[in-house]
C-alpha positions as CSV (number, residue, x, y, z in Angstrom):
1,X,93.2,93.9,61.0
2,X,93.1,91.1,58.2
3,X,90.2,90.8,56.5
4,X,87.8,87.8,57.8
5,X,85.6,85.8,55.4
6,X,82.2,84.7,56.7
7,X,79.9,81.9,55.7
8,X,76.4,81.9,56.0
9,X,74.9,79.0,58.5
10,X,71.6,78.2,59.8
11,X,71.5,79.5,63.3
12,X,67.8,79.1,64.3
13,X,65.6,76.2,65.7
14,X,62.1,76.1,67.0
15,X,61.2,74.0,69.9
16,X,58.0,73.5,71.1
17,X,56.1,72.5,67.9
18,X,57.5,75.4,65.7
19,X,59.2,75.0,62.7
20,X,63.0,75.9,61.8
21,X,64.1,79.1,59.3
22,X,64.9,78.4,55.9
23,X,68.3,76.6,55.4
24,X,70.6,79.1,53.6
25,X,73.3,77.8,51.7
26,X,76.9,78.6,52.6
27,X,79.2,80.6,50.4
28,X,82.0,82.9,50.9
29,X,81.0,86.7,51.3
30,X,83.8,89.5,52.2
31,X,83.2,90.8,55.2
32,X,84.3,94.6,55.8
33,X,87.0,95.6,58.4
34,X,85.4,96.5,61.9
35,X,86.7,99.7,62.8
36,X,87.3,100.9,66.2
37,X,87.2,104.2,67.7
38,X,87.6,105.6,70.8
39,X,84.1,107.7,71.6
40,X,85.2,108.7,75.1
41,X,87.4,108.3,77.6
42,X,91.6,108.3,77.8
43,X,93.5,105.8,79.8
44,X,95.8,106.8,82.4
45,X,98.7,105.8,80.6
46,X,98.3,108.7,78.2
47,X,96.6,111.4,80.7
48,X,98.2,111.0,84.0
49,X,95.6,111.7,87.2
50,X,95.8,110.2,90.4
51,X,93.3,107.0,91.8
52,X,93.8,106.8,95.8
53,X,97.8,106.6,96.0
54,X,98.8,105.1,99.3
55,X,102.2,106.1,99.8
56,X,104.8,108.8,98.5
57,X,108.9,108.0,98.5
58,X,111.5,111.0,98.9
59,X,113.8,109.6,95.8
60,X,115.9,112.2,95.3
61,X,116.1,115.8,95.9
62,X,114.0,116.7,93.0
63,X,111.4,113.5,92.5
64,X,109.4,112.0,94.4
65,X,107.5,108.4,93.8
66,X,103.9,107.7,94.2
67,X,102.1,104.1,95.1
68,X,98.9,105.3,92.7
69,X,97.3,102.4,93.8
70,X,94.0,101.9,91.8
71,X,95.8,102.8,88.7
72,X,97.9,100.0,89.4
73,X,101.2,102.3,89.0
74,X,104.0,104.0,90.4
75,X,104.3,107.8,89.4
76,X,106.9,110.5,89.3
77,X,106.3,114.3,91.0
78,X,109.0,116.5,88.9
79,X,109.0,120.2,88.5
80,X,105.5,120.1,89.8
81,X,104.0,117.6,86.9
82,X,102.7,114.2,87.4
83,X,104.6,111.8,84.9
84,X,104.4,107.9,85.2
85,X,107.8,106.1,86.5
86,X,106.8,102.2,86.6
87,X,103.9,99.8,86.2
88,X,101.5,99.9,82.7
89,X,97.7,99.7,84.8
90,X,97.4,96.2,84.4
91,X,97.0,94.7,88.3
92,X,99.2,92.0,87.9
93,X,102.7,91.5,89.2
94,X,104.9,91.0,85.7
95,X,108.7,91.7,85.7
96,X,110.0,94.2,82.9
97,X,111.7,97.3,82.5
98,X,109.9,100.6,84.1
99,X,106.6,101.1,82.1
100,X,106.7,97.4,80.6
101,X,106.6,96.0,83.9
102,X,103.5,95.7,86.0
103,X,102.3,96.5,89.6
104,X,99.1,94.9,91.4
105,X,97.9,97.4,94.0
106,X,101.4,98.7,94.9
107,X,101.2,100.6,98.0
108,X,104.0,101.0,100.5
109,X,107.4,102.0,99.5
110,X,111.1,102.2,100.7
111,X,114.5,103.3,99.1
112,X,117.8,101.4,100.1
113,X,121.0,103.2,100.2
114,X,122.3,102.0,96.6
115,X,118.4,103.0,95.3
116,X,116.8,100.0,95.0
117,X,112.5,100.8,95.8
118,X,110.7,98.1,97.1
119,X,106.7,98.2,96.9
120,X,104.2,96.1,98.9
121,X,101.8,94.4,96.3
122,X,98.7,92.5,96.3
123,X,98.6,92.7,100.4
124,X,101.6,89.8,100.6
125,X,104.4,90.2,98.3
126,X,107.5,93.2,98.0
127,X,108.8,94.1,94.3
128,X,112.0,95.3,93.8
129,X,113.0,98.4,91.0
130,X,116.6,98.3,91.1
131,X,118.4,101.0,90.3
132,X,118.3,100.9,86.6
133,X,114.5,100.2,86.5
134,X,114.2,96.4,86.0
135,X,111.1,95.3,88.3
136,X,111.2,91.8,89.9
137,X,109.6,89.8,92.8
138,X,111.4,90.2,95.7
139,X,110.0,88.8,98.7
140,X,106.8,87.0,99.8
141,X,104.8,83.7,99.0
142,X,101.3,84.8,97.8
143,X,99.0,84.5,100.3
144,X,96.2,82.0,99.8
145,X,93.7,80.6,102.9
146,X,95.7,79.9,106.3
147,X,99.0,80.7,107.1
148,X,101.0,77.4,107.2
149,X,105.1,76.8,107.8
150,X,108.0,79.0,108.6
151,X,105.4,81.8,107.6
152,X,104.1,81.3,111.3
153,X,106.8,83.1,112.7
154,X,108.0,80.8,115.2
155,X,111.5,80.2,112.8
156,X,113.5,82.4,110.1
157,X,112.9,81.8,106.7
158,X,113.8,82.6,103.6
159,X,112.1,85.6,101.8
160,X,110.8,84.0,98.9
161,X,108.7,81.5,100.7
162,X,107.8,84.0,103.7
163,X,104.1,84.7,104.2
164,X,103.5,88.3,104.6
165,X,99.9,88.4,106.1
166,X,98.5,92.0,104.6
167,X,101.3,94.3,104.2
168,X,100.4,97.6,105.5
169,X,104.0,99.3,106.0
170,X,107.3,99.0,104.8
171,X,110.1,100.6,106.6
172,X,114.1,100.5,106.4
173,X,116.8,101.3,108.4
174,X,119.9,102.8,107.6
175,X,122.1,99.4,107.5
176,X,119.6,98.3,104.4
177,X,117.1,96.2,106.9
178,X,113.6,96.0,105.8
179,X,110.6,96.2,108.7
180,X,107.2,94.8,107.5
181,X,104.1,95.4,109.5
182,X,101.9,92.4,108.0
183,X,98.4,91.4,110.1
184,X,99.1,91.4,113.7
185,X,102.8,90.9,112.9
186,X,106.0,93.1,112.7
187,X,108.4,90.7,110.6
188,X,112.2,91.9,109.6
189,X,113.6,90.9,106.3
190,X,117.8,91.2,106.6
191,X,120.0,91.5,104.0
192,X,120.8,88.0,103.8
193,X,117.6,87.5,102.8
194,X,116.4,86.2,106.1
195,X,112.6,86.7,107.3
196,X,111.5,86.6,111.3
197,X,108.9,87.8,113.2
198,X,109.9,90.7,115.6
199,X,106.5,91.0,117.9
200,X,102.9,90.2,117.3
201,X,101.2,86.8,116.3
202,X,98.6,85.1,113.5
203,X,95.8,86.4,116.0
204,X,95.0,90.0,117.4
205,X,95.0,91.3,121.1
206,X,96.2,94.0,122.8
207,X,99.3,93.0,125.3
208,X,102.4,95.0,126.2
209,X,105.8,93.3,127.4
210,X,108.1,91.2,126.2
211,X,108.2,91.1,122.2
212,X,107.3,87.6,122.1
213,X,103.8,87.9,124.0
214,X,102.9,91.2,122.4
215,X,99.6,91.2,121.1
216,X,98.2,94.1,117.7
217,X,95.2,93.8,116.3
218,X,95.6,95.2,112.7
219,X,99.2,97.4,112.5
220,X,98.4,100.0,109.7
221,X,101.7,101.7,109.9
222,X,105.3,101.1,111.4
223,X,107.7,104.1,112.4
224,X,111.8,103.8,112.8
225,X,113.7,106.4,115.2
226,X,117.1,107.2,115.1
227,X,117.8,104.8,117.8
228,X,115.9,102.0,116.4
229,X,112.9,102.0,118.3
230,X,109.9,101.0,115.9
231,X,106.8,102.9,116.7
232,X,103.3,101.1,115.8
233,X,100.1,102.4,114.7
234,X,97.8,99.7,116.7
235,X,94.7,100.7,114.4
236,X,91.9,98.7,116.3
237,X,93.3,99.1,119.0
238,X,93.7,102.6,118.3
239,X,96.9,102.6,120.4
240,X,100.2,104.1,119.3
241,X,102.7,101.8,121.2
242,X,106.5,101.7,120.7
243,X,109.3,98.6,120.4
244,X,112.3,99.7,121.9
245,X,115.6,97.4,121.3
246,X,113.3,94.6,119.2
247,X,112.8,93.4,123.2
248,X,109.9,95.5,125.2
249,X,106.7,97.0,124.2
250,X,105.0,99.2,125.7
251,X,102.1,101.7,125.2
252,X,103.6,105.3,123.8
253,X,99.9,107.1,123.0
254,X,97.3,105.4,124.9
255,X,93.3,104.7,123.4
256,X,91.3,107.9,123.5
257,X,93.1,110.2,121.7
258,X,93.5,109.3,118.4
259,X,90.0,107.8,116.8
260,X,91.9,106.0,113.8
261,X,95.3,105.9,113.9
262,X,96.4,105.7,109.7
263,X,99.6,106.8,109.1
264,X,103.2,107.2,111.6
265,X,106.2,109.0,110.6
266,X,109.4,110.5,112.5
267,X,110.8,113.9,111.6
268,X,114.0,115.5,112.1
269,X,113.3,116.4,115.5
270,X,112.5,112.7,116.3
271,X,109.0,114.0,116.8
272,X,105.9,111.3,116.2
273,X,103.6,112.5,113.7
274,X,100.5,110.3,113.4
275,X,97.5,111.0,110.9
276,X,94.2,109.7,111.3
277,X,92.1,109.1,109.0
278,X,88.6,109.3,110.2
279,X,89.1,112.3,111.6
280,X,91.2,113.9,108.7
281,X,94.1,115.1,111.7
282,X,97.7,115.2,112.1
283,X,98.8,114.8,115.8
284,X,102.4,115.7,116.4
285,X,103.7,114.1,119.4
286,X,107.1,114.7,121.3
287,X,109.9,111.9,122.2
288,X,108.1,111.2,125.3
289,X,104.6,111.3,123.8
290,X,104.1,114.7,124.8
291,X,101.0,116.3,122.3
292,X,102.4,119.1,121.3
293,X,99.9,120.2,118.6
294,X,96.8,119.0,116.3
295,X,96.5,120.1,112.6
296,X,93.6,119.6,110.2
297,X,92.2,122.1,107.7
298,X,89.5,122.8,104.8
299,X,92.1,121.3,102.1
300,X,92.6,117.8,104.5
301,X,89.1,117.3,105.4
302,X,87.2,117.7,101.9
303,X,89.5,114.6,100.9
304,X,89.5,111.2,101.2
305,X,92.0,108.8,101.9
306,X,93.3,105.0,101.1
307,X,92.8,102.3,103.3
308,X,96.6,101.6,104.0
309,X,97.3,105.8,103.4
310,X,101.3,106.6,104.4
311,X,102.7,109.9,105.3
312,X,106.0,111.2,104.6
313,X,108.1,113.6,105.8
314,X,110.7,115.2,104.1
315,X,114.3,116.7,104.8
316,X,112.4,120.3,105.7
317,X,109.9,118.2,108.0
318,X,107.0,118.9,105.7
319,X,104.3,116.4,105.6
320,X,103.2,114.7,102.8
321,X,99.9,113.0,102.6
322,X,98.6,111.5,99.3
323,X,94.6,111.4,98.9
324,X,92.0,110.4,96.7
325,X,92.8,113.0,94.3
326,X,96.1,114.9,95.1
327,X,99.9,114.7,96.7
328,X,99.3,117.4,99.6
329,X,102.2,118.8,101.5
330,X,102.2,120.7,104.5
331,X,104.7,122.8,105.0
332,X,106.4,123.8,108.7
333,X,104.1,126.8,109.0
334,X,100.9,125.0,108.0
335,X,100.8,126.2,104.5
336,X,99.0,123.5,102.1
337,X,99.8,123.1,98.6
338,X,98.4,120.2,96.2
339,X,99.3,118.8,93.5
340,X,96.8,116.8,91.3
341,X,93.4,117.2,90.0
342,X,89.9,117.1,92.0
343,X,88.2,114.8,89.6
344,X,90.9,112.9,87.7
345,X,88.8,110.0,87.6
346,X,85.7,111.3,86.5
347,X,86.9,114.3,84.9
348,X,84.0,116.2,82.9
349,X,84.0,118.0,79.5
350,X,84.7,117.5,76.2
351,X,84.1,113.4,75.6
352,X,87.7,112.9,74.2
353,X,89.0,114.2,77.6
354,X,87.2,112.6,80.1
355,X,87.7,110.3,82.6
356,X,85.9,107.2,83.7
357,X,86.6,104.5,86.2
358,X,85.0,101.3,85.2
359,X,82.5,102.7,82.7
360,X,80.3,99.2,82.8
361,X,77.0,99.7,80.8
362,X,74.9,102.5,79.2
363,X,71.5,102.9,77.3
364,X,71.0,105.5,74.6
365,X,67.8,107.7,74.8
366,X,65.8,108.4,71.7
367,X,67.7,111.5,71.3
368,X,71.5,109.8,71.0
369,X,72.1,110.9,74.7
370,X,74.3,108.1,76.5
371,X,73.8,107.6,80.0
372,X,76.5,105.6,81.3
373,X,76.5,104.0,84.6
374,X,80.3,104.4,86.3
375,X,80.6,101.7,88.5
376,X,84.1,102.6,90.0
377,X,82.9,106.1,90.4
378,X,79.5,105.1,91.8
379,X,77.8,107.6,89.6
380,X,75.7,107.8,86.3
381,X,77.3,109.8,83.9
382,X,75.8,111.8,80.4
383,X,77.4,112.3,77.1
384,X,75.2,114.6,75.3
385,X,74.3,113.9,71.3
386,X,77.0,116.5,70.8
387,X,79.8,114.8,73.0
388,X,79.6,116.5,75.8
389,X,80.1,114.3,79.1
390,X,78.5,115.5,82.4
391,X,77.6,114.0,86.0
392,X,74.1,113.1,85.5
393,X,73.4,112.2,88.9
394,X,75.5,110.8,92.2
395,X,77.4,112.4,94.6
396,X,80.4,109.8,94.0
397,X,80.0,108.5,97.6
398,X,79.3,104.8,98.2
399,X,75.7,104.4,99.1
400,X,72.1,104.1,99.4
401,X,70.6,107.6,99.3
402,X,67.6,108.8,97.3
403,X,66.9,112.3,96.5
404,X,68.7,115.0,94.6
405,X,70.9,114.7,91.9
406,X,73.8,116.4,93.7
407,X,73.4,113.7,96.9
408,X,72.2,110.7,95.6
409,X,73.9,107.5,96.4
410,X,75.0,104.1,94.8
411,X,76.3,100.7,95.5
412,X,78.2,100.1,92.5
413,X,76.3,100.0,89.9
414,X,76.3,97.6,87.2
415,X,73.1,97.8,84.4
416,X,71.0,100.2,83.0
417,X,68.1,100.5,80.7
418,X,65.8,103.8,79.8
419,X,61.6,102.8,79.6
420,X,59.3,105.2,77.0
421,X,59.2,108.0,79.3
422,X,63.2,108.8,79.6
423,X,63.2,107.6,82.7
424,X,66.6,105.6,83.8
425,X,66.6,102.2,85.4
426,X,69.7,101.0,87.2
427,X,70.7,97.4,88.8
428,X,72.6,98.6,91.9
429,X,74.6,96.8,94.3
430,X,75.0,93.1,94.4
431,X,73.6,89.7,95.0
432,X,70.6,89.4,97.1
433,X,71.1,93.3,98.2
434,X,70.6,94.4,94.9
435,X,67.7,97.1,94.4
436,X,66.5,98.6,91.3
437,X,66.7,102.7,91.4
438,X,64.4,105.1,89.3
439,X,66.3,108.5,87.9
440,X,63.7,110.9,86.1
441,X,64.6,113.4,83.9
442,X,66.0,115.8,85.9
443,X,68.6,113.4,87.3
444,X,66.5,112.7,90.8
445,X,66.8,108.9,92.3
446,X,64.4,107.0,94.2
447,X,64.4,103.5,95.0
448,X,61.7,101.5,93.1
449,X,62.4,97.5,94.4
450,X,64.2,96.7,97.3
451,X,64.6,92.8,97.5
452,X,64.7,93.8,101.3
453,X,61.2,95.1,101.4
454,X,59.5,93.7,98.7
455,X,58.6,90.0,97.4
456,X,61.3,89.4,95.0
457,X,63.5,86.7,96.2
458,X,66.6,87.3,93.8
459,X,70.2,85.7,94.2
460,X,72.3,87.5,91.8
461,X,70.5,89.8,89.4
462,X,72.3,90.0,86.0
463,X,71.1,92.2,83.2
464,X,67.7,94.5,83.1
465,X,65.7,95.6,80.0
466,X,62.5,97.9,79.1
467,X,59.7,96.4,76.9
468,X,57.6,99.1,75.3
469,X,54.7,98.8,77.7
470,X,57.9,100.0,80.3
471,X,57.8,96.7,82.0
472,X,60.9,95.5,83.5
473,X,62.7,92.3,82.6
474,X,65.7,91.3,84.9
475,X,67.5,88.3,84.6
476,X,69.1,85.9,87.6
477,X,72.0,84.3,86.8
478,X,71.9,81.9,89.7
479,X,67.8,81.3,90.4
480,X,68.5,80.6,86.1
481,X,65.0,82.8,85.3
482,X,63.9,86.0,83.8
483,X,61.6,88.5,86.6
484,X,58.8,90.4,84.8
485,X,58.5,93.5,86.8
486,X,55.2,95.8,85.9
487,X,54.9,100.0,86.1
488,X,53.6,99.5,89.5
489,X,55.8,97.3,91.0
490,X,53.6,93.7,90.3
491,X,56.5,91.0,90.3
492,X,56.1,87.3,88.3
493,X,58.5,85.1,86.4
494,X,58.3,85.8,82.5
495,X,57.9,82.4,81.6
496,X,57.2,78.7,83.1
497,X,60.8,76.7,83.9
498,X,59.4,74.0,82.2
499,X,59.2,75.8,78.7
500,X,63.3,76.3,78.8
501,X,65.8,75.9,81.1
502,X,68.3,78.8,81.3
503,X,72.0,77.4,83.0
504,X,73.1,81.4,84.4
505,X,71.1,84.1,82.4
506,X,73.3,87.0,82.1
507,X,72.9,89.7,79.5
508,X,69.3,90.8,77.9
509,X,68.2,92.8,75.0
510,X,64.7,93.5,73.5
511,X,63.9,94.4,69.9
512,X,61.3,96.9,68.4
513,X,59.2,93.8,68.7
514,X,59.8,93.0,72.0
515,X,61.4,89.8,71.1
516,X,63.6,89.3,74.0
517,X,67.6,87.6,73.7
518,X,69.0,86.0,76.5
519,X,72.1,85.4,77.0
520,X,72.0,81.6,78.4
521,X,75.9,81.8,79.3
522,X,76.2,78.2,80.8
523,X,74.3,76.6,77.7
524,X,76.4,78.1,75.2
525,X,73.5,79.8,73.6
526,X,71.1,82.4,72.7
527,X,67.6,81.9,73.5
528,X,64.7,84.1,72.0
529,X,61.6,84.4,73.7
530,X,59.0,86.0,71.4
531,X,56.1,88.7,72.6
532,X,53.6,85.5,72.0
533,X,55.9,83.8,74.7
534,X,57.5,81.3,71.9
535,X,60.7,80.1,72.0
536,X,63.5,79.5,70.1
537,X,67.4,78.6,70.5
538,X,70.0,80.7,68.6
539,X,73.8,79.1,68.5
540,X,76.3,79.7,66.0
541,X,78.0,77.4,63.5
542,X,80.0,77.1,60.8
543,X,82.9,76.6,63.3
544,X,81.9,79.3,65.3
545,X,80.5,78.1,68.8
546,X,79.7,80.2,72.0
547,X,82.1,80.1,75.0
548,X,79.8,81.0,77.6
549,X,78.2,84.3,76.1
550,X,77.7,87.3,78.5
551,X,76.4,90.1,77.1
552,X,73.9,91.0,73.5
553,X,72.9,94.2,71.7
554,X,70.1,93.9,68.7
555,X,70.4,96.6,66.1
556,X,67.3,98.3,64.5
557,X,68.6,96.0,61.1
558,X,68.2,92.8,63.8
559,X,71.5,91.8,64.0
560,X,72.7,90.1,67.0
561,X,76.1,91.2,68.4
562,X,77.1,89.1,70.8
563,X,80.4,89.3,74.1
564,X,82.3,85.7,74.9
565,X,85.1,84.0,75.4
566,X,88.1,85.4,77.5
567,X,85.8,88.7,78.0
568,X,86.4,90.4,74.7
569,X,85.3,88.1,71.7
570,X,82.5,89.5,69.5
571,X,80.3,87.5,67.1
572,X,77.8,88.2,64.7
573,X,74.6,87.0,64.0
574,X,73.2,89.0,60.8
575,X,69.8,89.5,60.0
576,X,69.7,86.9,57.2
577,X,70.9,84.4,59.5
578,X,74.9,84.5,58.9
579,X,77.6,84.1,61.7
580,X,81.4,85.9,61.8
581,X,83.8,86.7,64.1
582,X,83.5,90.4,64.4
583,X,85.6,91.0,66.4
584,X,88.8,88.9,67.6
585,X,89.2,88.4,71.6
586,X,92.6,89.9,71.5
587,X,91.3,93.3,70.0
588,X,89.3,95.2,72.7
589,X,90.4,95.0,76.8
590,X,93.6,95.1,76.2
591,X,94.2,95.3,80.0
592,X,91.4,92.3,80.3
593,X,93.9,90.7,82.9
594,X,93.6,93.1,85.5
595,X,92.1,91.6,88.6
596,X,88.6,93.5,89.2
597,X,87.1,91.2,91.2
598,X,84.6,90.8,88.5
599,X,81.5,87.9,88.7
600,X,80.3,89.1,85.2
601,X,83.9,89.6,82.6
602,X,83.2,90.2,79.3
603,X,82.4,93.6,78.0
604,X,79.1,95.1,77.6
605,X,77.3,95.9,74.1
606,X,74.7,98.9,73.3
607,X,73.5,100.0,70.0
608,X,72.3,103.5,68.2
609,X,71.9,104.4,64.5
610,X,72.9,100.5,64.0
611,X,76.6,101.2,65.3
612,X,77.7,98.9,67.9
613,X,79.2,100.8,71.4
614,X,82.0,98.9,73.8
615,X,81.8,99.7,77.4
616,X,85.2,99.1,78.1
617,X,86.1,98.7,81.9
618,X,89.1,97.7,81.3
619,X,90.6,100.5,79.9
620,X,88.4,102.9,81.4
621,X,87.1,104.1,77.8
622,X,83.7,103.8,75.5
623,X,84.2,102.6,72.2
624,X,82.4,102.7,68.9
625,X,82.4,100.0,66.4
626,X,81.2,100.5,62.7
């Protein structure tokens, strides 16, 4: 990094009848190269674990392809080893070569006869990786609102306009045509390049008959027989039914006996295996839809599964079933092997090694312990003062349960902050259904506000921070105030509307003085409310201006660090009132573009021993600046 001069600028005015800092003149003063490290966590680009892949491909006889879906990625299975193939994380669609190319949410995939793979991506579009490993678009318009035009299914059209209403299977026949189960709809993409709609329409139902009055209601998986029948897993419906000739449908398993059908496949034996996945089983079905046998074990049930999960069987008629965590195969005579690793994306252990999936915020105790809240993990995580990362409490599941360390639930969470006593509080869930949860020492959770049970009226809860008399300070990015919540629970706005008006509050910090910062994103400024309730407006000059500033940290020197523009800018306020770039926008997030459905983007900022820490979501990894 090139060194960066800075200038020192008066940054501070008083409203309200106080009087402005001392002017300080500018001059040029050599500003020291930020360094960056990494202080925990490795990318999946350089340690290869598995995020809830959707689909495995039979490529040749000695690799198979995985859809690693939340890692936004297509891996390799050779000589027993995970290795990546295509796709580098970030979830957008971006033609390249292999690894330089990119994948968003790839999940089905099919092989043509000269070895082409297409992969369904984003829900409504196919990529193509030909042969020698250049990725491109190959089919579908990107799906946006209402279906409008040939996409209707009435008419044929071409396959780069075609709307493919969520892909959930891809399947191909032996003369190189493609089958799409999209929505309601089974659509078949030809050779020519051609797209039409086979059975099903825009809106759900359940009818049998002639192909052009059948009815689905949310197709999860397509099958192809040797004949060319095309068996359908009618999910809602929780039908399997079967096209025979592109002409007649009729029903092939009828409701009641599978709960969800997930997953349809054809072995050798032209045998219907069909896996549901609610109640972790593999039904195995003759030509005629005889039941012939139901399979579920230990190994199948302790796992879970992706939404649009596809199983595969191979030239031995072994099953393949990707999960959350592992490829499982199992084998003709109901042996299981896996290949994979239990907690890839939240693996414990030494802090260079581990694993985190969307590590959003954390708060230091007086000790140097990090607690870090991992959102996409739905757990709070612990690096000791001597590196050491641990589960600190949540079971991983998605939830709202209080109690033990080992059981405890959460929403996704997204802030943190750590009162006088050690004891952790976490903004979990979102908008108006966000609650603030208590964990103690020992890593137990309770529930302290729930805006469903108390008198907090909240719209979207931002940011939370600890004074030391352990009140609670929250901030609302849309109600544009700060919530004062006491010890026992005692709710009121921190200050009159009157005195300031925030535009979207976001991030918060509090110094030893309990001067609290506030991120006022939408004003393009800082604003400082001091423990005697006076207020003054911080903003950057000297060229430097805020671009909607998200998130703060305050060092124990009273420097002001500061997140903006394009997520990953970092600016500088010093102590004596001077203002740098500290750190360019291109620098950190390098996979800043990945679509995570996000409200709040940049990246979040705590502080120990005066060295600034990155929370990193991005890239899945903490960093420390100094």
């Amino acid at each position: 990094m090139s060194e960066i001069k800075k200038i020192a600028i008066l940054i501070t005015f008083i409203i309200g009848g106080c009087t402005s800092n001392k002017s300080v003149l500018n001059k040029n003063i050599s500003k020291k190269e930020t360094k960056i490290t990494i202080f925990s966590g490795v990318d999946a680009q350089n340690d290869v674990f598995l995020n809830y892949p959707s689909s495995v491909l039979k490529f040749d006889n000695d690799l198979l392809l995985i859809a690693d879906t939340r890692n936004n990625r297509i891996r390799q299975i050779k000589d027993n080893q995970i290795l990546n193939f295509a796709g580098n994380g970030q979830n957008e669609n971006i033609d390249g070569k292999y690894q330089l190319a990119s994948f968003q949410n790839p999940e089905s995939m099919i092989i043509d006869s000269k070895k082409n793979v297409y992969v369904s991506v984003n829900y409504h579009q196919i990529r193509k990786i030909d042969s020698l490993g250049n990725v491109s678009m190959f089919a579908g318009k990107y799906y946006r609102g209402t279906i409008d035009g040939p996409a209707d299914g009435e008419v044929a059209s071409p396959k780069e306009t075609a709307y493919f209403p969520l892909i959930s299977s891809l399947k191909i026949d032996k003369k190189d045509v493609i089958y799409v189960a999209a929505g309601h709809l089974i659509r078949k993409l030809t050779t020519d390049g051609l797209v039409t709609t086979i059975a099903g329409h825009n809106q759900s139902g359940d009818k049998i008959g002639n192909t052009k009055n059948a009815l689905f209601h949310q197709i999860s998986d397509i099958a192809l027989n040797d004949e060319g029948d095309i068996f359908v897993a009618d999910q809602v419906n929780r039908k399997i039914k079967v096209i025979k000739k592109e002409s007649i449908v009729s029903e092939f398993i009828p409701q009641g006996v599978i709960e969800w059908p997930a997953a349809i496949a054809i072995n050798s034996k032209q045998e219907v295996i069909v896996f549901d996945s609610s109640k972790k089983k593999l039904y195995k079905f003759d030509a005629k839809g005889k039941l012939l046998n139901v399979f579920s074990n230990e190994k199948l049930y302790n796992e879970n599964f992706a939404h649009n999960v596809k199983i595969t069987v191979d030239e031995k008629d072994d099953i393949i079933i990707p999960s959350q965590n592992y490829i499982i195969t199992i084998a003709s005579n109901n042996e299981v092997t896996q290949i994979g690793e239990k907690e890839g994306t939240h693996r414990n252990g030494n802090a260079n090694n581990a694993t985190y999936q969307m590590p959003y915020d954390g708060v230091f105790d007086k000790d140097g312990n990090l607690f870090v809240v991992d959102k996409g993990n739905n757990l709070i995580r612990k690096i000791s003062k001597n590196g050491v990362v641990s589960t600190f409490t949540g079971s991983g599941l998605y939830g709202s349960r209080d109690g033990n360390k080992a059981y405890s639930e959460f929403q996704y969470p997204n802030a943190i902050t750590i009162d006088k006593n050690g004891q952790l509080f976490i903004l979990d869930g979102d908008w108006k259904n966000t609650k603030i949860r208590v964990v103690d020492l020992a890593g137990n959770t309770t529930t302290f506000i729930d805006s469903k049970r108390s008198t907090i009226n909240w719209e979207r809860p931002a940011d939370l921070v600890c004074d030391s008399r352990n009140n609670l300070l929250i901030s609302d990015s849309v109600k544009n105030t700060i919530y004062m919540i006491t010890p026992e629970g005692n709710i009121s706005n921190y200050f009159e509307v009157k005195d300031v008006r925030l535009n979207s509050p976001h991030g918060l910090a509090i110094d030893k003085k309990d001067n609290l910062f506030i991120c006022d994103s939408s004003n393009n400024r800082i604003v400082k409310i001091s423990k005697d309730k006076s207020i003054s407006l911080i903003t950057p000059n000297n060229g430097i201006f805020f671009d909607e500033p998200e998130n703060i940290a305050i060092d124990d020197l009273g420097n002001i660090y500061v997140t903006d523009k394009n997520r990953t800018r970092i600016i500088k306020i010093s102590n004596s009132n001077e203002s740098e770039i500290y750190l360019k926008e291109d620098i950190l997030g390098k996979n800043k573009d990945r679509n995570l459905s996000e409200y709040y983007n940049t990246l979040k900022l705590e502080q120990f021993n005066n060295e600034i820490y990155v929370f990193d979501k991005y890239d899945n990894q903490i960093l420390k600046l100094n």
